[in-house]
ZATOR-880471 format. One record per residue (C-alpha): x, y, z; residue number from 1. Coordinates in steps of 0.5 Angstrom, whole numbers, plus 500, padded with zeros to 3 digits. Example, Ala and Ser with C-alpha at 12.3 -4.5 7.8 and 13.67 -1.06 7.14 Angstrom:
BEGIN
+-----+-----+-----+-----+
:  c1 :  c2 :  c3 :  nr :
+-----+-----+-----+-----+
: 525 : 491 : 516 :   1 :
: 527 : 498 : 514 :   2 :
+-----+-----+-----+-----+
END
This chain:
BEGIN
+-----+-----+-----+-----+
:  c1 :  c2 :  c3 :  nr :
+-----+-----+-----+-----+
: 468 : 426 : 742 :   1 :
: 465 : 420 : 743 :   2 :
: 466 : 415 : 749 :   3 :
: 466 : 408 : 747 :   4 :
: 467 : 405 : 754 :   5 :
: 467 : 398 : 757 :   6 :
: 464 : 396 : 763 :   7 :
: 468 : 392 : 768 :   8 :
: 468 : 384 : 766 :   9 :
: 473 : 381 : 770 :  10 :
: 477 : 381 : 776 :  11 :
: 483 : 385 : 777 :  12 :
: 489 : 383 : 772 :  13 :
: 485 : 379 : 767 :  14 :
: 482 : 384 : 763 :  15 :
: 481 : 382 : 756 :  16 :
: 483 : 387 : 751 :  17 :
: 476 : 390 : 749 :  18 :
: 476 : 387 : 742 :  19 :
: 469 : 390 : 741 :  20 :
: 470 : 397 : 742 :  21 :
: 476 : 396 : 738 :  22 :
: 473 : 394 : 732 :  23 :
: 468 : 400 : 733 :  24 :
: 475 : 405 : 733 :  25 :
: 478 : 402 : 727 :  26 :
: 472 : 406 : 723 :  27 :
: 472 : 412 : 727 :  28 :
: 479 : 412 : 726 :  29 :
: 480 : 419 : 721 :  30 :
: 473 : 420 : 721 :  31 :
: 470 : 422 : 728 :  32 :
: 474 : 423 : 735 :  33 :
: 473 : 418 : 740 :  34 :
: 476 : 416 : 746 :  35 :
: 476 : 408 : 749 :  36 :
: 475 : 407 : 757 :  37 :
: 475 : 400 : 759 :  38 :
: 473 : 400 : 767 :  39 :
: 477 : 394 : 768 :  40 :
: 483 : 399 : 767 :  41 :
: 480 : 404 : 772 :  42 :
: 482 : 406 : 779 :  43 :
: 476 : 403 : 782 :  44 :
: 474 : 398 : 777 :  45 :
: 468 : 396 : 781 :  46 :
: 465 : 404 : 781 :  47 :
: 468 : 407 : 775 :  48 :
: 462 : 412 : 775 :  49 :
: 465 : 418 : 778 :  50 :
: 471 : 416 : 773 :  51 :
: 467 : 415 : 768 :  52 :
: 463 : 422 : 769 :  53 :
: 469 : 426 : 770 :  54 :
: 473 : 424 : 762 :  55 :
: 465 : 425 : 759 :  56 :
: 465 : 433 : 762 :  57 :
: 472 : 434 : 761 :  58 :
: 473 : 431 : 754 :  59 :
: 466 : 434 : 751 :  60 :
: 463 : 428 : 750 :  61 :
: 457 : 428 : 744 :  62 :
: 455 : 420 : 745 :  63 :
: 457 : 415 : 750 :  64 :
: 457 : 408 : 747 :  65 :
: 458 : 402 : 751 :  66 :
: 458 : 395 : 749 :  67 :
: 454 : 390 : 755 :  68 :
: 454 : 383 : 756 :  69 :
: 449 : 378 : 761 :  70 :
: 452 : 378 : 768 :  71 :
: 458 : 384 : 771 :  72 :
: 458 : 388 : 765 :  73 :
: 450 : 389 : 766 :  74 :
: 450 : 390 : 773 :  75 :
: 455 : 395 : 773 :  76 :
: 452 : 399 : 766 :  77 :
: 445 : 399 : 769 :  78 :
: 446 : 404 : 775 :  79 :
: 452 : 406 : 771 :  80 :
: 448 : 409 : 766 :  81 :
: 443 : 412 : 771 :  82 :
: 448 : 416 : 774 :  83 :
: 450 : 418 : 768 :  84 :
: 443 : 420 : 764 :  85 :
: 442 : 424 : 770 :  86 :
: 448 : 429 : 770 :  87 :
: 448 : 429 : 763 :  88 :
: 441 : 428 : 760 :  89 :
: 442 : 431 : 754 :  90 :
: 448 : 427 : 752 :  91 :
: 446 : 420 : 747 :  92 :
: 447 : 414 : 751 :  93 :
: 447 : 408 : 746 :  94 :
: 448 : 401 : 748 :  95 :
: 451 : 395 : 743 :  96 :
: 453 : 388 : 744 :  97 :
: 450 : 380 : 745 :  98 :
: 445 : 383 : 751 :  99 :
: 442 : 389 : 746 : 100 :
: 442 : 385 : 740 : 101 :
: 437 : 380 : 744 : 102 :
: 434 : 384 : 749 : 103 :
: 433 : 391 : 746 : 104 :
: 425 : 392 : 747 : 105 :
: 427 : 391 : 755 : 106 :
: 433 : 396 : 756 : 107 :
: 429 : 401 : 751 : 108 :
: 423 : 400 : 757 : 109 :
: 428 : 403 : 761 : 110 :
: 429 : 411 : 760 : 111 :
: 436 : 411 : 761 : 112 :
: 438 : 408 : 754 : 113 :
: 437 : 412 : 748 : 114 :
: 438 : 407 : 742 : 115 :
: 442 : 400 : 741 : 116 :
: 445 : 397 : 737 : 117 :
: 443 : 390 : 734 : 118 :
: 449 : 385 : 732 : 119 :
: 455 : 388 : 728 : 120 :
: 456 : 394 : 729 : 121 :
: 461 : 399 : 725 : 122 :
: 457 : 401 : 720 : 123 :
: 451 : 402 : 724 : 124 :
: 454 : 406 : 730 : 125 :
: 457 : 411 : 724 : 126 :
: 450 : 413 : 722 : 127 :
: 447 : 413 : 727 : 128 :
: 452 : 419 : 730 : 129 :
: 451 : 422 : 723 : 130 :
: 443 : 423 : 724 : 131 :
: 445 : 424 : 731 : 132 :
: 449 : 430 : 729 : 133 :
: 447 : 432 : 722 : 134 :
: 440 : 430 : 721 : 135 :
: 436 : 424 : 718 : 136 :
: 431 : 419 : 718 : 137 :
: 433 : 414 : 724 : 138 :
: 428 : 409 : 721 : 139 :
: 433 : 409 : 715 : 140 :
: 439 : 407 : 719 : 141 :
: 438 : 399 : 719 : 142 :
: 440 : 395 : 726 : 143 :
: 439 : 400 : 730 : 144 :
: 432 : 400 : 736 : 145 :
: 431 : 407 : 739 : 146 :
: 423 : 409 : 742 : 147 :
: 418 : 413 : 739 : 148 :
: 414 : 417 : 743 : 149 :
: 411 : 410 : 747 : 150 :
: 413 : 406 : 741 : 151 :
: 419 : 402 : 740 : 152 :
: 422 : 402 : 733 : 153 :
: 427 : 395 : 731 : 154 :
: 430 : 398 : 724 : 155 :
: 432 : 392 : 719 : 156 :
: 436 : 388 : 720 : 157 :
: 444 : 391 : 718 : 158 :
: 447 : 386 : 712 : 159 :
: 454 : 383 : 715 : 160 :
: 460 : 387 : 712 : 161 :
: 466 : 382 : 711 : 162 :
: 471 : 383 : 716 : 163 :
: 477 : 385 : 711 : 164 :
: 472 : 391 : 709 : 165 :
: 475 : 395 : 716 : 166 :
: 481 : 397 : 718 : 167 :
: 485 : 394 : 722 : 168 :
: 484 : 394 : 730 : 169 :
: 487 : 402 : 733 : 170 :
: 491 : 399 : 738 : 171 :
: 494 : 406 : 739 : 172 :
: 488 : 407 : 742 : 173 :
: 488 : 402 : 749 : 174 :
: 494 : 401 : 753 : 175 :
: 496 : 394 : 751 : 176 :
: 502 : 392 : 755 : 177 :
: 496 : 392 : 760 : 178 :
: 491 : 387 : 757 : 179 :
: 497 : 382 : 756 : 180 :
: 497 : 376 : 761 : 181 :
: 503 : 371 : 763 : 182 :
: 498 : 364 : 763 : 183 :
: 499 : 357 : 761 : 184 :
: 498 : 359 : 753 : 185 :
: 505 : 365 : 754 : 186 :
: 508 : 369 : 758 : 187 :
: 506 : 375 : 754 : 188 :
: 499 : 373 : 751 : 189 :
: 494 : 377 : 747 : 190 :
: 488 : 377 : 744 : 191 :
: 484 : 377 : 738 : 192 :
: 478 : 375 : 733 : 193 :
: 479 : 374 : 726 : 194 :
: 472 : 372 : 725 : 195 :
: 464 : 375 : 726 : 196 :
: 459 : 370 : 727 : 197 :
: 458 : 362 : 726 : 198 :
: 455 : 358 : 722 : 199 :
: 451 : 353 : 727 : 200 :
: 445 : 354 : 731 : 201 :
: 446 : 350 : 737 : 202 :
: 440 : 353 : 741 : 203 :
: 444 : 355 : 748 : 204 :
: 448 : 359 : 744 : 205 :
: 447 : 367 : 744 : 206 :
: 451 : 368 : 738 : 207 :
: 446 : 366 : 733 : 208 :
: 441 : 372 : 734 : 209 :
: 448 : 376 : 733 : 210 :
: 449 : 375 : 726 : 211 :
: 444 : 369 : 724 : 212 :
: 448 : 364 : 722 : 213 :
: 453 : 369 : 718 : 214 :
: 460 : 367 : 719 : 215 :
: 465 : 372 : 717 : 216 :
: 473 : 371 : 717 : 217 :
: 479 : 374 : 716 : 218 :
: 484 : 372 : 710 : 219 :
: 490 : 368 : 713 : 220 :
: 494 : 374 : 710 : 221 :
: 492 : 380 : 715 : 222 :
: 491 : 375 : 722 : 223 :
: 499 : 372 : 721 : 224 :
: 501 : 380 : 719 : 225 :
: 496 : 382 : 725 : 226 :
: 500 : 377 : 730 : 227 :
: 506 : 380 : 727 : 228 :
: 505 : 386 : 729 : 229 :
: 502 : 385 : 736 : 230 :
: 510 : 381 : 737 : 231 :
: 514 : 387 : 734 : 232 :
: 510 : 392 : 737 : 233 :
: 509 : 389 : 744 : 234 :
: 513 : 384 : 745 : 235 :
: 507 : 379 : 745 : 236 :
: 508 : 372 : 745 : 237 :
: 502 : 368 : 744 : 238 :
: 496 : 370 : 741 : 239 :
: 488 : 367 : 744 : 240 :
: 484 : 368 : 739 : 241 :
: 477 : 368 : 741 : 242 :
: 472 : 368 : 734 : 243 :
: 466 : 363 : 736 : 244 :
: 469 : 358 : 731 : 245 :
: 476 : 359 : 729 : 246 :
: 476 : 352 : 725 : 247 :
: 471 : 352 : 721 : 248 :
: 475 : 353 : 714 : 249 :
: 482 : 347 : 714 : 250 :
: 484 : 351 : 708 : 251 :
: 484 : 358 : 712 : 252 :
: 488 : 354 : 718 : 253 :
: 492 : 351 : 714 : 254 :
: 496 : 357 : 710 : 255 :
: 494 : 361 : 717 : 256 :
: 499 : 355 : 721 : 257 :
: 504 : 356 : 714 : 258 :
: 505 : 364 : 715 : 259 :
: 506 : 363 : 722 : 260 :
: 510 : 357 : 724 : 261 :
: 517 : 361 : 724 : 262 :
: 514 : 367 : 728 : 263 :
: 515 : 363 : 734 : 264 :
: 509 : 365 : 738 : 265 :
: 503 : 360 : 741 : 266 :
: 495 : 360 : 740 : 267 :
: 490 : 358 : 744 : 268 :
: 482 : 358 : 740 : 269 :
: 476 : 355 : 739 : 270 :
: 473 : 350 : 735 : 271 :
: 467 : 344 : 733 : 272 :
: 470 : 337 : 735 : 273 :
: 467 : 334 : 728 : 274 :
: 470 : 340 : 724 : 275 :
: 476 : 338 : 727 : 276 :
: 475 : 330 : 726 : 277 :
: 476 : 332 : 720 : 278 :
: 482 : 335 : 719 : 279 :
: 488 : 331 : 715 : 280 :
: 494 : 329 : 719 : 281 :
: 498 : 334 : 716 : 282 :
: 493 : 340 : 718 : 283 :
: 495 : 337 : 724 : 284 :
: 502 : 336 : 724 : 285 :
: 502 : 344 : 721 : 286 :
: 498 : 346 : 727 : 287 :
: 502 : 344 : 733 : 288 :
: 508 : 346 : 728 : 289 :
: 506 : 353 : 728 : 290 :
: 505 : 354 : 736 : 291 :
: 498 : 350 : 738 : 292 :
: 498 : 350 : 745 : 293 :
: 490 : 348 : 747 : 294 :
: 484 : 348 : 743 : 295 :
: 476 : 349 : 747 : 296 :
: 470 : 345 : 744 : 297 :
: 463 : 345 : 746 : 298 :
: 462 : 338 : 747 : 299 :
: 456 : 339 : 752 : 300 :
: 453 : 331 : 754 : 301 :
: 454 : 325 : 753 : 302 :
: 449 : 323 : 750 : 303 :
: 448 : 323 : 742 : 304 :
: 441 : 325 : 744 : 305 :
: 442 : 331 : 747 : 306 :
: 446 : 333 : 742 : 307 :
: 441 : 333 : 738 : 308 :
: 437 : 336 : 742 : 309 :
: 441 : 341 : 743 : 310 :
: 441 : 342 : 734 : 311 :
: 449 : 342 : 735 : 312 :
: 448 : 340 : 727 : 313 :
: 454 : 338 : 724 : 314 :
: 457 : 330 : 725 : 315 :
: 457 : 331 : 732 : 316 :
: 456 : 325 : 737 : 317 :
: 460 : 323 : 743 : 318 :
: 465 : 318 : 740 : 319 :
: 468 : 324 : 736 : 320 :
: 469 : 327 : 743 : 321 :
: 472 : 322 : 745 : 322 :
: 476 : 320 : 738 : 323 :
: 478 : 327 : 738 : 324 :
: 482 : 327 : 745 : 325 :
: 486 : 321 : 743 : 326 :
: 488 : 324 : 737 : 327 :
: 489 : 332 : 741 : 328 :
: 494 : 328 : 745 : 329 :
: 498 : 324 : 740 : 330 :
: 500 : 331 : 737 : 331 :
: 501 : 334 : 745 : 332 :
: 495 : 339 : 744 : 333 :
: 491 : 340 : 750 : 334 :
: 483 : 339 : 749 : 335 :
: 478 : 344 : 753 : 336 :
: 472 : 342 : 753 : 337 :
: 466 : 344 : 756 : 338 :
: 460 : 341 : 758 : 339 :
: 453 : 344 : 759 : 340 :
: 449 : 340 : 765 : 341 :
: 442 : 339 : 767 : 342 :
: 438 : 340 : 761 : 343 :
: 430 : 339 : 761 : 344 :
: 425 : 335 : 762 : 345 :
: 430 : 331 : 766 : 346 :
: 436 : 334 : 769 : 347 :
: 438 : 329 : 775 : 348 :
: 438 : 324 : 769 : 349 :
: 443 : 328 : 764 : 350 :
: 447 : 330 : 770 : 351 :
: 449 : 322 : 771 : 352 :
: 450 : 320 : 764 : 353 :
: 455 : 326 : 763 : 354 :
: 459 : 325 : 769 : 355 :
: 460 : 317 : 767 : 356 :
: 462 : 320 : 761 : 357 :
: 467 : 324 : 762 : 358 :
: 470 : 319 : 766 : 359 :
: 470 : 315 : 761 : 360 :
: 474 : 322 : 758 : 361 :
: 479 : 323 : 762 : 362 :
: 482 : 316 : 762 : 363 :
: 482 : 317 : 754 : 364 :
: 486 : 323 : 756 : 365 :
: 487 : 326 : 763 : 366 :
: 489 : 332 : 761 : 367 :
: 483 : 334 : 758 : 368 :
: 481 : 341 : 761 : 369 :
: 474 : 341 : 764 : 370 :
: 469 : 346 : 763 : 371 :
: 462 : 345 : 767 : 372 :
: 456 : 349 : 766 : 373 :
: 449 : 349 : 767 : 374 :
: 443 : 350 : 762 : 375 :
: 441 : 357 : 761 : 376 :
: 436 : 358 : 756 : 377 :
: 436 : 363 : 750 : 378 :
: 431 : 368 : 747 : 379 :
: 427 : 363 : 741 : 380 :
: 429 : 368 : 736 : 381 :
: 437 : 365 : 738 : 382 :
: 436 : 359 : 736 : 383 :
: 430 : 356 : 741 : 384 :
: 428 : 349 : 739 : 385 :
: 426 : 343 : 744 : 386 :
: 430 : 346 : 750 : 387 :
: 426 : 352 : 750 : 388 :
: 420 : 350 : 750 : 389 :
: 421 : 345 : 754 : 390 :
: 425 : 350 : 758 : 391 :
: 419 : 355 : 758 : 392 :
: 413 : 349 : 759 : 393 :
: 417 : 349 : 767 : 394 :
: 415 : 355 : 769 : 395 :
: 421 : 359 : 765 : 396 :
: 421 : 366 : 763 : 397 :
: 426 : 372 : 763 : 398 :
: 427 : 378 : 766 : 399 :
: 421 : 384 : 764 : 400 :
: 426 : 390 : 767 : 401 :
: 433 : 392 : 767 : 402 :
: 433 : 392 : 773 : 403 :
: 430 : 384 : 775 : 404 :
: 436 : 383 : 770 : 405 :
: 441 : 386 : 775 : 406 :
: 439 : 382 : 781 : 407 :
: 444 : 377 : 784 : 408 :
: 439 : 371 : 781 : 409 :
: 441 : 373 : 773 : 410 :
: 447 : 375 : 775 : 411 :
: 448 : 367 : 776 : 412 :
: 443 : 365 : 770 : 413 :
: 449 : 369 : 766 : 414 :
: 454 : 366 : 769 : 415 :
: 452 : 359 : 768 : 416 :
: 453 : 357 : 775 : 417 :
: 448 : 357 : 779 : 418 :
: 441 : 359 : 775 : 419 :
: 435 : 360 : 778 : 420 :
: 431 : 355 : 773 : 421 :
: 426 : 351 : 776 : 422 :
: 427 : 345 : 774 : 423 :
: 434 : 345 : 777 : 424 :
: 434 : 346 : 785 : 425 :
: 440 : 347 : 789 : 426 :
: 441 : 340 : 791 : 427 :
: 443 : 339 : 783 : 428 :
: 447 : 345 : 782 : 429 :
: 451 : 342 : 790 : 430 :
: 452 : 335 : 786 : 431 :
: 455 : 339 : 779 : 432 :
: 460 : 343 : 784 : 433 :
: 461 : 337 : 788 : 434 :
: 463 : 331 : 782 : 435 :
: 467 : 337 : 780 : 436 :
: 472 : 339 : 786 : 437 :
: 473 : 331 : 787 : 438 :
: 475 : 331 : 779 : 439 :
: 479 : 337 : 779 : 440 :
: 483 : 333 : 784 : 441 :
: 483 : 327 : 782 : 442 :
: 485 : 331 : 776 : 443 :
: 489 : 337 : 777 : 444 :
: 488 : 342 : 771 : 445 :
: 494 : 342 : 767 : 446 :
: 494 : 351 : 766 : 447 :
: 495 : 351 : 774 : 448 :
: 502 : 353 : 772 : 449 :
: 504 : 353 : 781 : 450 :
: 500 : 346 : 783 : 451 :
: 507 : 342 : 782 : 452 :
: 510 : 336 : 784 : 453 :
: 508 : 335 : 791 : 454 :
: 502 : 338 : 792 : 455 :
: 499 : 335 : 786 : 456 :
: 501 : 328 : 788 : 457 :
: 497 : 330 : 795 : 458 :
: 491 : 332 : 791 : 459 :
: 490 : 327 : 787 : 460 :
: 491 : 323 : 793 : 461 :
: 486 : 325 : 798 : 462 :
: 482 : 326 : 791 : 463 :
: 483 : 318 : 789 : 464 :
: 479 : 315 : 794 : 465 :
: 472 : 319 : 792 : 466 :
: 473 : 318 : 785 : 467 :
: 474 : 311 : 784 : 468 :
: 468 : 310 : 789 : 469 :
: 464 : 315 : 786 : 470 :
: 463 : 318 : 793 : 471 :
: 462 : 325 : 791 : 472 :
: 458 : 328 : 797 : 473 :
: 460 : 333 : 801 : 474 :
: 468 : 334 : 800 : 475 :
: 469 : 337 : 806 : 476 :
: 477 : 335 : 806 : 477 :
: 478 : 338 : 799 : 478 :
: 475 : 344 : 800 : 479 :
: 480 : 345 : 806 : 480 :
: 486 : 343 : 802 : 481 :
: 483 : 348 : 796 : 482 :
: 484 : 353 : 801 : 483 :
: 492 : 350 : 803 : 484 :
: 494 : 350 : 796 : 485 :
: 489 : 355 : 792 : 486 :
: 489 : 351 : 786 : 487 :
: 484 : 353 : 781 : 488 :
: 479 : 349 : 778 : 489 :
: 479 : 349 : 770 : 490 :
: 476 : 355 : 767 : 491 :
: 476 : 358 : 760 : 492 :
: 483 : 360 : 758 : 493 :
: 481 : 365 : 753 : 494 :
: 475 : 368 : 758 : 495 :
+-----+-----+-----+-----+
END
């Protein structure tokens, strides 16, 4: 029996459903016995361990698989992987995932991880318990590291596989009614990927050294035909579709909208603003037609020179960013956009020329949703380039152990809130929180379905003072009315 299990991510009734390990059960399906375990839908999700140990004993398991992510995940799968090392050491303990795939020579450091899996992982994972259980050669199987003796193999890289070449997602397998949500996309909202990969290489981003710039979707056909059955099976009404670039072909998007525009149901995705620039207004009209409620996009800056440097490609610049927001709220669709803040060499500098523009954004479009982050480097080898490098001449370097990994620092790099950078200190990251809370209220989020009437007008306008006077320090008075309301700053509807 194999455990595929998944670390805890969130807090409680937010849980997304375990999409990766779903695509890893639709290839085992018939061919392996295996079982889900999604820590956010144990007991104590915040100590699945003596749960955990108790399924691997009682179900026999043969190999323990488990995807990680930075940040909650990695915190909870390091000593959780110990403990499990340490009552079962004979039992295979492999671990998959974006953090793997970047960071495989450390985690295989430690002696409590067997084997990882880099990038795609459905065929990979099939060899490597076939030579587990039968026998071979592990050099043989390609996108696997695994230690020899002092020595840490790294196999070839695993050609990409199309998506349409696996099954279907094994939704027998998880308890799905568990994982639907009530929030601003539907009442009864779903997730889904129906695409591997992105063909850009923006070097903040960790998903370039998961499939170098391979973009992998699904036909229009089995995304409307898995929508379908999501909503006759479960009663799903919406559908948060979480692929790294979910509009890169029009011509996909537009036979996907066509399928489903009957269907009654509403969607929520991700996308570049200048591959969106240019859909035809007919893609536009067919989108919201077929439920488009909210599109997120990376604008990063407001400068047309970071976004260079940031080698976001394409046709980006800030005159698209905004030109998209006019046109997302001609159609009624809701722009989310996020911002990357505090970049090197001069981060005070990029910080103030981003908060002028997203002034100038929101009064384009005051709906548009928020999302600040800071600068948070990459490994070079996911894209690098001049942020890395200027990042690394700072005094910048990653972790060496797992367990540096898991302090309270790098949980925060992870997060991309508060880093420990060095060229960032926590006056930086103070100015950042503070523009947003005063934002946030001059501004409610649109996806707070409670702050009505009354309370947003009270909001906006103790809020309406600082923002017209620039005057963000120490918002005393809207932290005291965040804890009277409870309203919620924007945060990524899909994550």
């Amino acid at each position: 029996m194999l455990i595929l299990f998944n670390p805890s991510s969130t807090t409680p009734g937010k849980a997304p459903l375990p999409m990766s390990l779903l695509a890893l059960g639709s290839v085992m399906e018939g061919r392996r016995d295996y079982k889900i375990v999604d820590a956010n839908l144990l007991h104590n999700p915040a100590n699945p361990i003596p749960e955990l140990l108790e399924i691997i004993e009682r179900e026999k398991a043969t190999a323990l698989g488990m995807t990680v992510m930075p940040g909650p995940q990695l915190n909870q799968a390091v000593p959780l992987t110990k403990q499990v090392k340490a009552k079962f050491p004979d039992l295979p303990i492999i671990w998959g995932g974006y953090f793997p795939t970047q960071h495989s020579e450390i985690i295989l450091k430690a002696d409590y991880v067997d084997y990882t899996v880099r990038s795609q992982g459905e065929l990979t994972l099939i060899e490597l318990l076939d030579v587990l259980e039968y026998g071979g050669d592990l050099s043989a199987v390609n996108g696997i590291s695994y230690r020899d003796g002092d020595k840490i193999v790294n196999t070839a890289p695993r050609a990409l596989t199309p998506i349409e070449k696996f099954p279907m997602f094994p939704y027998h397998q998880v308890d799905v009614p568990r994982y639907m949500q009530n929030n601003y996309v539907g009442t009864r909202t779903l997730d889904h990927n129906s695409s591997f990969g992105c063909p850009f290489a923006c070097n903040f981003c960790a998903i370039v050294s998961m499939t170098n710039r391979g973009w992998l979707p699904e036909s229009a056909q089995r995304m409307a035909d898995t929508l379908k059955h999501l909503q006759n099976t479960y009663g799903v009404n919406a559908i948060q579709f979480h692929d790294m670039d979910f509009f890169i072909s029009e011509k996909r998007v537009v036979e996907f909208c066509d399928r489903i525009k009957d269907f009654g149901m509403t969607w929520w995705a991700l996308g570049r603003i200048d591959e969106l620039s240019r859909f035809a207004d007919s893609t536009w009209q067919l989108m919201k037609k077929s439920g488009l409620k909210m599109i997120f996009c990376g604008a990063e800056t407001g400068s047309d020179e970071m976004l260079a440097r940031m080698n976001k490609g394409g046709q980006a610049s800030v005159q698209l960013t905004l030109d998209l927001a006019v046109k997302m709220k001609s159609y009624g669709i809701v722009p989310e956009y996020s911002f990357v803040l505090g970049n090197p060499p001069e981060p005070e500098q990029d910080i103030e020329i981003t908060f002028n523009f997203i002034r100038k954004l929101k009064q384009l479009n005051p709906a548009t949703e928020l999302i600040l982050y800071t600068y948070t480097p990459v490994p070079m080898d996911a894209g690098g380039g001049d942020l890395y490098e200027n990042a690394k001449a700072a005094g910048f370097h990653f972790p060496e152990t797992l367990e540096d990994w898991t302090t309270g620092a790098w949980r925060d790099f992870a997060l991309r809130r508060e880093p420990d950078t060095p060229w960032l200190d926590t006056s930086i990251y103070r100015k950042v929180r503070n523009f947003e809370r005063v934002i946030n209220a001059y501004y409610p989020t649109t996806t707070d379905m409670k702050l009505t009437g009354m309370r947003k007008t009270m909001l906006r306008a103790v809020g309406g003072w600082r923002y017209h006077l620039k005057f963000y320090d120490a918002p005393l008075e809207l932290r005291a009315m965040q804890r009277l309301f409870h309203y919620q700053r924007p945060e990524t509807t899909g994550f």
